[in-house]
C-alpha positions as CSV (number, residue, x, y, z in Angstrom):
1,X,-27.0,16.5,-6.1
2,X,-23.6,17.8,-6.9
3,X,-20.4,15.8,-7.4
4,X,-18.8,16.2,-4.3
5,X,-22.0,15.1,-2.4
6,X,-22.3,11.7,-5.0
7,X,-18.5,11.1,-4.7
8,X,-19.1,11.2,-0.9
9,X,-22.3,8.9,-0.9
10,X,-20.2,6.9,-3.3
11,X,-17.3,6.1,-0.9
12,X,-19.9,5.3,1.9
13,X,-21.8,3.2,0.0
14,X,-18.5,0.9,-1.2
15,X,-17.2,0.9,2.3
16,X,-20.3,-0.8,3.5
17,X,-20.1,-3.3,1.1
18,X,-16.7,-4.3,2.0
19,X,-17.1,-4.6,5.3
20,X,-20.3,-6.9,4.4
21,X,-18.1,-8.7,2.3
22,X,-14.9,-8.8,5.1
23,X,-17.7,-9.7,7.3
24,X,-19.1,-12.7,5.5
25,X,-15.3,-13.4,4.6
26,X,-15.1,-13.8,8.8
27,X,-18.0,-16.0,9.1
28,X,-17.4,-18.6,7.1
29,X,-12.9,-19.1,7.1
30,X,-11.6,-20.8,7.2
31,X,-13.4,-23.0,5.0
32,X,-10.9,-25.8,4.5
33,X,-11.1,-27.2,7.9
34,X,-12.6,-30.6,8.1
35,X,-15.3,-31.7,9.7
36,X,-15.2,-33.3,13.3
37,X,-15.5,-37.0,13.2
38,X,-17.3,-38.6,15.5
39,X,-20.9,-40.5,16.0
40,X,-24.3,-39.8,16.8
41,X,-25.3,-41.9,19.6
42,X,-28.8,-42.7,20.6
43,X,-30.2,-42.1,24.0
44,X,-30.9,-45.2,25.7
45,X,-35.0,-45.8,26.2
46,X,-36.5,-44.8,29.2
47,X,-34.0,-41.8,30.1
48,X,-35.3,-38.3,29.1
């Protein structure tokens, strides 16, 4: 394979990693947020 050809594979191949990584970024910010409080409730007996 010739250089151009590598350098051009090269550039694809580190542009799909960051946008893996700016995509995994996205999924999990923002981090810092608390959680919600609140509590679990049980349903009552006898309603479905």
């Amino acid at each position: 394979m010739n250089d151009k050809k590598q350098q051009k594979l090269d550039e694809k191949e580190r542009k799909e990693q960051d946008d893996y990584l700016e995509e995994a970024l996205e999924e999990t910010f923002p981090a810092s947020d608390p959680i919600s409080p609140g509590r679990v409730a049980k349903k009552p007996e006898g309603k479905k």
